[in-house]
Every structure is written in structure tokens, then in C-alpha cells.
BAFI-3210 file (N, C-alpha, C; in Angstrom, 3 decimals, decimal comma, padded with zeros to 6 digits):
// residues 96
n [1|2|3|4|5|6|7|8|9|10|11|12|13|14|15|16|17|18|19|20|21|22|23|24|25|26|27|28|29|30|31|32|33|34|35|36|37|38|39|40|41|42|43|44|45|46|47|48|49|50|51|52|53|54|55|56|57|58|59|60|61|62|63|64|65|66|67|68|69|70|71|72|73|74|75|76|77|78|79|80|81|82|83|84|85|86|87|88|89|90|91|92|93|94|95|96]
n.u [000,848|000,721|000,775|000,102|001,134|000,753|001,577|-000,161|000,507|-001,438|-002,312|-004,289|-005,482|-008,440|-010,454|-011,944|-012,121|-012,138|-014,499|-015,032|-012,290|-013,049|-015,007|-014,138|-012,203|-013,677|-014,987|-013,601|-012,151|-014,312|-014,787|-012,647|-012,430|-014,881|-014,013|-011,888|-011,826|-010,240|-008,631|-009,001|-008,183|-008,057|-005,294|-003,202|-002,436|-005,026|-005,861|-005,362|-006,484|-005,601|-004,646|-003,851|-003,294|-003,463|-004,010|-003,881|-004,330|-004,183|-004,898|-003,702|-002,511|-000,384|002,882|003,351|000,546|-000,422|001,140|000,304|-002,334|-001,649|-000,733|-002,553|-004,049|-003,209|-002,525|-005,429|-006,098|-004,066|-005,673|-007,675|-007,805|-008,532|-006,804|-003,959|-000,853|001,052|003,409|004,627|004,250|005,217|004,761|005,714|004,612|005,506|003,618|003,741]
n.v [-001,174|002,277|005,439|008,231|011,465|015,199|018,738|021,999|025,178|028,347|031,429|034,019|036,701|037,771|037,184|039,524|039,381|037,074|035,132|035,386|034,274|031,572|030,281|030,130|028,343|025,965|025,477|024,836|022,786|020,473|020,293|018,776|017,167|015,269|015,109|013,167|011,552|011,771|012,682|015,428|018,692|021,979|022,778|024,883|028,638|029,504|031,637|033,656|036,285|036,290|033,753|030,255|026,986|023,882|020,015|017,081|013,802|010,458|007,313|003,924|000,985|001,169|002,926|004,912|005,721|006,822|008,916|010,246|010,796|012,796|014,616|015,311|016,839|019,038|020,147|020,465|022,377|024,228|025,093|026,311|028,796|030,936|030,836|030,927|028,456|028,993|026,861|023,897|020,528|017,022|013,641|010,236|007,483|004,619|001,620|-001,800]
n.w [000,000|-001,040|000,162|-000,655|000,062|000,498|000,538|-000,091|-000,591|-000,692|-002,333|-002,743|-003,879|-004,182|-001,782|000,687|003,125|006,097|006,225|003,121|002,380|003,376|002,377|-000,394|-000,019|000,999|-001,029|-002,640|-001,632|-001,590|-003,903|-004,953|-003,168|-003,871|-006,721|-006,815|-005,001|-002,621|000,918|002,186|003,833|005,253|006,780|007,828|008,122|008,932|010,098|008,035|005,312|002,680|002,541|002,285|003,773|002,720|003,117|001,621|001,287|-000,661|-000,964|-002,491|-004,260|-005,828|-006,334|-008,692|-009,584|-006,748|-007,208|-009,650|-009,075|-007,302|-008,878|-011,182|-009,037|-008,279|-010,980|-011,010|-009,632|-009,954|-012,125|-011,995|-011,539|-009,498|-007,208|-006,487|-006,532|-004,636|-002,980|-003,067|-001,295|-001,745|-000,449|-000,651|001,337|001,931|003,101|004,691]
ca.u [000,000|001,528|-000,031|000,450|000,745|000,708|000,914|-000,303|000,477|-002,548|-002,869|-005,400|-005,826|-009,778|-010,882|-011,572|-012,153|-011,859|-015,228|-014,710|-011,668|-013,318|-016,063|-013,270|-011,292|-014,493|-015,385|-012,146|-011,973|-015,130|-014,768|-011,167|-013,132|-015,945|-013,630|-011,152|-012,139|-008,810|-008,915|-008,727|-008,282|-007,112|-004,016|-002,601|-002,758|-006,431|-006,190|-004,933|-007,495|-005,564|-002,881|-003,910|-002,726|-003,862|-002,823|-004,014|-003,581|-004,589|-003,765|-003,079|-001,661|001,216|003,385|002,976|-000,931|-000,834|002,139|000,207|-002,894|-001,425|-000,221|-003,622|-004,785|-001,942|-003,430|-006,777|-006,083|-003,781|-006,542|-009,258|-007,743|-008,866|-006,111|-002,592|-000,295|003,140|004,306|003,719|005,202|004,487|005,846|004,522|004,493|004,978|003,163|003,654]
ca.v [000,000|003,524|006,639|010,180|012,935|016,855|019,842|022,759|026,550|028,671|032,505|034,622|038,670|037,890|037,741|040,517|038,795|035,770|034,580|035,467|032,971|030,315|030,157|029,711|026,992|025,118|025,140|023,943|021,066|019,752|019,742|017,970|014,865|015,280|014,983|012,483|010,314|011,780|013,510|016,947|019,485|023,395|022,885|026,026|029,904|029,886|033,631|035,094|035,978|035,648|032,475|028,802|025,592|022,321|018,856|016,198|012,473|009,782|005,954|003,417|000,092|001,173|004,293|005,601|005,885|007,892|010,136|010,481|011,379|013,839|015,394|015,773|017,651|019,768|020,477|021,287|023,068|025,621|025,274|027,257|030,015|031,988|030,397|030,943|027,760|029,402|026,023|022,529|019,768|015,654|012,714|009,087|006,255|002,942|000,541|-003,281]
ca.w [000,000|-000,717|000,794|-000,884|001,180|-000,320|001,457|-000,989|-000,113|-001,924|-002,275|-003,692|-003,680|-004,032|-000,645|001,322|004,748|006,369|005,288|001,867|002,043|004,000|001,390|-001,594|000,587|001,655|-002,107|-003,269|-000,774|-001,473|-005,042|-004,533|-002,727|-005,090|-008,301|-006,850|-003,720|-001,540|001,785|001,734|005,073|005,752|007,854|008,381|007,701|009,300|010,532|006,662|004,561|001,404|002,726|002,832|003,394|002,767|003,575|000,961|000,675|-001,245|-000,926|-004,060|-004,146|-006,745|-006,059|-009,608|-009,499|-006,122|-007,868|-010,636|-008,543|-006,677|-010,147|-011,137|-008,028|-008,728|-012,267|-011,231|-008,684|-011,023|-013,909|-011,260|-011,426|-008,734|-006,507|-007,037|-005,521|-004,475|-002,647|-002,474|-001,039|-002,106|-000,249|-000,819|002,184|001,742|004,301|004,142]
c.u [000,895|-000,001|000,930|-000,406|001,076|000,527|000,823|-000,304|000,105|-002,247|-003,753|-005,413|-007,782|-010,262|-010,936|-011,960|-011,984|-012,912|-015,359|-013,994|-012,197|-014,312|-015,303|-012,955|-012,545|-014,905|-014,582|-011,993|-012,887|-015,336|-013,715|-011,383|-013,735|-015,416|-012,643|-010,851|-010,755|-009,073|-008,380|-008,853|-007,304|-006,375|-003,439|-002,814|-004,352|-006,914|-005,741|-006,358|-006,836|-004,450|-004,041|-003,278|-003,399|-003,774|-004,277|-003,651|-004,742|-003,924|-004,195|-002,594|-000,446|001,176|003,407|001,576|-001,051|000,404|001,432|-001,466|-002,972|-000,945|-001,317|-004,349|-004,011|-002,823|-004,373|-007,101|-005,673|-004,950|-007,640|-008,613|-008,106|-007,703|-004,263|-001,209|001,175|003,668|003,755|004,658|004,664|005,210|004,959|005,289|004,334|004,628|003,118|001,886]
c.v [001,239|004,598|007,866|011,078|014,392|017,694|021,152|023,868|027,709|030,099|033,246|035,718|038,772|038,125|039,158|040,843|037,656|034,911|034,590|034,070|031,793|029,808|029,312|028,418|025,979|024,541|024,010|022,229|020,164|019,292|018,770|016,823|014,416|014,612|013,455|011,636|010,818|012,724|014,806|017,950|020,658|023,156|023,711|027,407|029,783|031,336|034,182|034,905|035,747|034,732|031,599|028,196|024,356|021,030|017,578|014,535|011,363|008,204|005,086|002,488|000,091|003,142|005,542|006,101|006,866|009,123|010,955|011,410|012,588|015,105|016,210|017,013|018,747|021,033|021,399|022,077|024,789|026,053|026,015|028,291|031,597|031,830|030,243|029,439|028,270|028,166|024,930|021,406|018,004|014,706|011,153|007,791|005,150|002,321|-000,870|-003,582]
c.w [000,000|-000,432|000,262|-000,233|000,205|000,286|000,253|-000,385|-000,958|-001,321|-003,279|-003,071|-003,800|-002,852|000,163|002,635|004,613|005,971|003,926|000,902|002,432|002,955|000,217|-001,143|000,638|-000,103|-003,088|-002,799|-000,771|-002,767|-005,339|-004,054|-003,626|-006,252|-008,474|-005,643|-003,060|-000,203|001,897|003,229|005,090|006,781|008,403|007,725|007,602|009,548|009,222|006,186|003,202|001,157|002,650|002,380|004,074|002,384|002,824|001,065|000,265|-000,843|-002,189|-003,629|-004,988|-006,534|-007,415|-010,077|-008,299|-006,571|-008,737|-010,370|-008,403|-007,470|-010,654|-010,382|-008,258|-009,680|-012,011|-010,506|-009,503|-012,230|-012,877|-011,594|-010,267|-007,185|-006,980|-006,292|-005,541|-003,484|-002,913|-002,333|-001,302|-001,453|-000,424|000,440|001,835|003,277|003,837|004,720]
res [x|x|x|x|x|x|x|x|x|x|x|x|x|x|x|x|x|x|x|x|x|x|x|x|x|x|x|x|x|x|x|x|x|x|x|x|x|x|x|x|x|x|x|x|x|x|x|x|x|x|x|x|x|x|x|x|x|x|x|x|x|x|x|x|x|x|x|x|x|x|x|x|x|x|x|x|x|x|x|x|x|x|x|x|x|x|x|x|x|x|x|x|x|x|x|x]
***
């Protein structure tokens, strides 16, 4: 079994409060399960209104399928457009 992990670091100049962003993020993360069965949660930069980060993973019985996953999310994440990703980090777990 491998397990991909992703930490994604999102900004956007749209918001112009904290509900504003929570709205975007909540939208994002639900379309992100919605589109691709993986768990999806805001991890950090809760108090910005135009920071987040959120902590992804997926599991896969071959390490090139959750790579290739996590590539995807990647993708569709940049293809919204209303979300800019200035970091992201991917690591994949193997478990016997």
C-alpha cells in the first residue's frame, strides 16, 4: 500500500475577509473529494485571509498511481484560477 501525502500553499488577492476565504477553501476542498475520492483538510494559515494551506492524501496500491494522482490535483487546482499555488510539497508512504 503507498499513501500520498501533499501539502499545498494557496494565495489569492480575491478575498476581502476571512469569510470570503473560508467560502473559496471550503469550495475547493469539497470539489477535490468530489472529483477524486482523496482527503482533503485546511491545515494552516487559518487567521490570513488571502494564505492557505492544505494537507491532501490519497492511498493506491502502486506508487505511480498515487504520484500520478497527486499530479492531477496539482493540475486542477492551477486550472481554477482563482487560486494561485506558491508552494507545495508531495511525499509518498509505503506501508507493508
Amino acid at each position: 500500500m503507498v499513501i500520498g501525502v501533499m501539502k499545498v500553499q494557496l494565495f489569492s488577492s480575491d478575498p476581502q475577509s476571512l469569510k470570503d476565504k473560508r467560502r473559496l477553501v471550503k469550495s475547493l476542498i469539497e470539489r477535490l473529494k468530489n472529483k477524486f475520492n482523496i482527503s482533503v483538510a485546511e491545515i494552516g494559515a487559518q487567521d490570513s485571509w488571502n494564505r492557505c494551506e492544505i494537507g491532501i492524501t490519497c492511498v493506491s496500491n502502486e506508487a505511480a498511481h498515487a504520484d500520478s494522482m497527486l499530479a492531477t490535483v496539482v493540475n486542477f487546482i492551477e486550472g481554477n484560477g482563482w487560486l494561485e499555488i506558491t508552494d507545495y510539497y508531495t511525499e509518498l508512504v509505503y506501508v507493508d
